[in-house]
KOLRO-651714 format. One record per atom (N, C-alpha, C): residue in three letters; x, y, z. Coordinates in steps of 0.05 Angstrom, whole numbers, plus 5000, padded with zeros to 4 digits. Example, Ala and Ser with C-alpha at 12.3 -4.5 7.8 and 13.67 -1.06 7.14 Angstrom:
residues 2
ALA526448865156/ALA524649105156/ALA526449345156/SER525749555142/SER527349795143/SER525850015157/
//
This chain:
residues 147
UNK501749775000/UNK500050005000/UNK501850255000/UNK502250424981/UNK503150714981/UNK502151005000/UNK503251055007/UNK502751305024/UNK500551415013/UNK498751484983/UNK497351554975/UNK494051414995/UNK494651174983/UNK492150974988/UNK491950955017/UNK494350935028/UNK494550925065/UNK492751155083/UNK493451385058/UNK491351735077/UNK488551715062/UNK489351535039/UNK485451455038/UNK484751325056/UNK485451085056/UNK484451015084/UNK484451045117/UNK486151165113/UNK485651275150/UNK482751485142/UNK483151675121/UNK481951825126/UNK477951685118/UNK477851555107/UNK475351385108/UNK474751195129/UNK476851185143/UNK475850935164/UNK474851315188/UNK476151495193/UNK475551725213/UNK472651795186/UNK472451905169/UNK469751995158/UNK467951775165/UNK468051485163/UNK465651415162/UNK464551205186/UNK467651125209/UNK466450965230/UNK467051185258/UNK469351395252/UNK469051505275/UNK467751725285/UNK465451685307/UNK463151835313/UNK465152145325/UNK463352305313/UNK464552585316/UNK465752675341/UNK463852575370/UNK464452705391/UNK466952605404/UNK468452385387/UNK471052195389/UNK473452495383/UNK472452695359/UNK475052825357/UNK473953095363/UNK472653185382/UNK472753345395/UNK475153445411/UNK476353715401/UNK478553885414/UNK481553745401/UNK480953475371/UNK483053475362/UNK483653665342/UNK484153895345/UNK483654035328/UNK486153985302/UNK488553975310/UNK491553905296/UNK490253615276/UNK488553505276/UNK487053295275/UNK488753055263/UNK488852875250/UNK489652645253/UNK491052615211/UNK493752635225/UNK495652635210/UNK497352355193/UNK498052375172/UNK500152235167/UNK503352225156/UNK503752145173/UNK507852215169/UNK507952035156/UNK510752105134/UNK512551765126/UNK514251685131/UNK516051835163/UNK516751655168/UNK516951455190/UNK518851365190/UNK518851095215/UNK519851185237/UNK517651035262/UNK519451255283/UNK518650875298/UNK521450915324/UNK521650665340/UNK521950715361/UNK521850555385/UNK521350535410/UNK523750315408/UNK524850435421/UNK528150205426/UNK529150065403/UNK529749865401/UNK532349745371/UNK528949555360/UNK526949415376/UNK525049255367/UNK521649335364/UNK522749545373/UNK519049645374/UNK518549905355/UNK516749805335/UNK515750045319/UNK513650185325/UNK512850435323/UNK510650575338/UNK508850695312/UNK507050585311/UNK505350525296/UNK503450895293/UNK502651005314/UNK501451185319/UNK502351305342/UNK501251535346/UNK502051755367/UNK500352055379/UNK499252055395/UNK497652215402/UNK499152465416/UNK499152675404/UNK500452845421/UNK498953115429/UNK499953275454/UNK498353525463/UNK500953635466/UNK501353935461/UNK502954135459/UNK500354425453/UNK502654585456/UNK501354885456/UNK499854885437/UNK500454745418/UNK498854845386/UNK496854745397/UNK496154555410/UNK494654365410/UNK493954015406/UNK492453855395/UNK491853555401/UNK491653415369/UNK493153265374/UNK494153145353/UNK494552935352/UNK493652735326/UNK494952405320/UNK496452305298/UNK498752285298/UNK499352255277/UNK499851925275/UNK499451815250/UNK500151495233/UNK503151425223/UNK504551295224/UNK507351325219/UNK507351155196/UNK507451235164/UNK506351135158/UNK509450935147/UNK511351055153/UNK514250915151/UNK514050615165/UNK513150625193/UNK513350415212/UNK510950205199/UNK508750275198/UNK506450105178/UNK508849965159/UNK509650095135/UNK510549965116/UNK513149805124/UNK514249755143/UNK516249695154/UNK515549495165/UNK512849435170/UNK511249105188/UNK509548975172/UNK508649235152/UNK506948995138/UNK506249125098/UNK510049115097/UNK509449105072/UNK508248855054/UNK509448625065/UNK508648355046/UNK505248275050/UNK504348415071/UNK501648365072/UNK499248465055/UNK496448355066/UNK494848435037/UNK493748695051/UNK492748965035/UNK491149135045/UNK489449095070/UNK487048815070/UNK486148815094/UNK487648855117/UNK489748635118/UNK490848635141/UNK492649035153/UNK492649165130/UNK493549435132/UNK491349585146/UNK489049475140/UNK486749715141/UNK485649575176/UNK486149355180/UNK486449295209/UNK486849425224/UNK489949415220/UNK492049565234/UNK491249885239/UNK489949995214/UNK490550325216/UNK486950375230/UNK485850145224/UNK483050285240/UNK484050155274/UNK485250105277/UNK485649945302/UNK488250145325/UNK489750265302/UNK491850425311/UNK489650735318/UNK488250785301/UNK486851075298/UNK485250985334/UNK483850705334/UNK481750695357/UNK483750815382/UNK486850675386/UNK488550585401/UNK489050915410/UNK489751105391/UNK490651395400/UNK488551545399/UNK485251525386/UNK483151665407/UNK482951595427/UNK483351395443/UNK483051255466/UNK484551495483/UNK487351505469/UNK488851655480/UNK487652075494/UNK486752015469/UNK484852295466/UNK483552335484/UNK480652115485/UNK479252245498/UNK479852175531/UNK481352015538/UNK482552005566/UNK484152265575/UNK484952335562/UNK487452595561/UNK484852775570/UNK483252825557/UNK479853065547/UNK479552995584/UNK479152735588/UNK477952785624/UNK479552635633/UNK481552775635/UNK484252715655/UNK484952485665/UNK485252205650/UNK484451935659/UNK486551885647/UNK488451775652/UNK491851665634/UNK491751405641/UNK489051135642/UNK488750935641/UNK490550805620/UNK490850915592/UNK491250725578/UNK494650835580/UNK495551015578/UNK498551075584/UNK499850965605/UNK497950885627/UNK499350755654/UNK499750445641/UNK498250325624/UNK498250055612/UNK500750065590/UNK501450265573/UNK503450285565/UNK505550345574/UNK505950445605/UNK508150495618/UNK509550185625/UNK507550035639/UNK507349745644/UNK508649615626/UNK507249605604/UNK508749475578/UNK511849575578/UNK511949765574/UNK515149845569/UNK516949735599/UNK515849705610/UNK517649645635/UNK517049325631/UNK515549175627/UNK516148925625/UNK518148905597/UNK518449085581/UNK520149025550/UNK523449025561/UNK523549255576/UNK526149315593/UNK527249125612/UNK525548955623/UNK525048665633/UNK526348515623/UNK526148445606/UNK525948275589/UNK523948015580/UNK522548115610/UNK519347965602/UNK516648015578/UNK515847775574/UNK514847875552/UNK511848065550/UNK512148225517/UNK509648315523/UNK506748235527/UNK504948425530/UNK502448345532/UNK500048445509/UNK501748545488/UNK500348695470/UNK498348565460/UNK495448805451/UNK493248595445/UNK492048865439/UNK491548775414/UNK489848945388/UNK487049045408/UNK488049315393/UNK484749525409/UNK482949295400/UNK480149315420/UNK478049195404/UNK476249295412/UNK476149525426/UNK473949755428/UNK472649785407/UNK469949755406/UNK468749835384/UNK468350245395/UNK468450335366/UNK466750645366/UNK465650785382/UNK463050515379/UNK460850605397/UNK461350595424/UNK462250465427/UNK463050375463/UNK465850565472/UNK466450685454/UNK468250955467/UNK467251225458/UNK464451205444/UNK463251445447/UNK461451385480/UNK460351245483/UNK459551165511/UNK462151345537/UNK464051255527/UNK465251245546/UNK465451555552/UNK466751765527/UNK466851905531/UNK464852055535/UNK462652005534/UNK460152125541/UNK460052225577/UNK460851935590/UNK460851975617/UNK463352085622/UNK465052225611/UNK467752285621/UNK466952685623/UNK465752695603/UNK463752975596/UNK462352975615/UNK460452855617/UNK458752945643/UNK460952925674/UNK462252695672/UNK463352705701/UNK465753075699/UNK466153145679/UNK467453345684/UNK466153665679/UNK463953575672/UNK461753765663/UNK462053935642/UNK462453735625/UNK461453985601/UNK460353685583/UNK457353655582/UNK456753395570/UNK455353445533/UNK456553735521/UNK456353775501/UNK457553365480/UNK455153455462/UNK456653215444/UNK457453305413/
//
């Protein structure tokens, strides 16, 4: 898959499965780089959620994708990138009501990698809907339950 076809598809998998109130306040909104970025000599980082002054941002790496799964077929690409996009709104909307659940689970991981024990990695499988739920009650518990 070429970098062309890769920002088609991120960008149709966010137009047509991710419910709006998911990218609320991303305003930098959801990017794609080409290149490869890594987490120590074995770990490629697939995506990246970031907050700075400008503001909230995700970017796709789209170097590191092609670096794991060039021999594979598109499906298995379009897995990955609707699965990577779920993985860093997660990131989002926890960040939105101050909840670093899923970064404390990534801290974990990296300290078992440094270990040398093994990981525990395991594909988002949040559906959409069930993290518009979520962030629904993250809004109200912080009060502002606009959607």
């Amino acid at each position: 898959m070429d970098i062309e076809r890769f920002t088609e598809c991120a960008n149709r998998i966010v137009d047509e499965e991710v419910p709006e109130p998911l990218l609320r306040d991303l305003n930098l909104g959801i990017v794609v780089a080409d290149e490869v970025k890594r987490e120590g000599a074995n770990t490629y980082v697939l995506g990246q959620y970031s907050v700075s002054r400008m503001g909230r941002s995700v970017v796709l790496f789209y170097g590191s994708f092609r670096a794991l799964y060039a021999d594979k077929p598109e499906t298995s690409w379009e897995l990955r990138i609707r699965n990577t996009i779920k993985h860093e709104l997660r990131h989002h909307v926890e960040s939105l009501a101050g909840d670093e659940q899923l970064a404390r689970e990534e801290r974990r991981e990296r300290s078992r990698r440094a270990q040398g024990r093994p990981a525990k990695n395991r594909p988002e499988t949040t559906p959409f809907s069930s993290m518009l739920r979520r962030i629904r009650r993250w809004l109200l518990r912080i009060g502002n339950p606009r959607e």
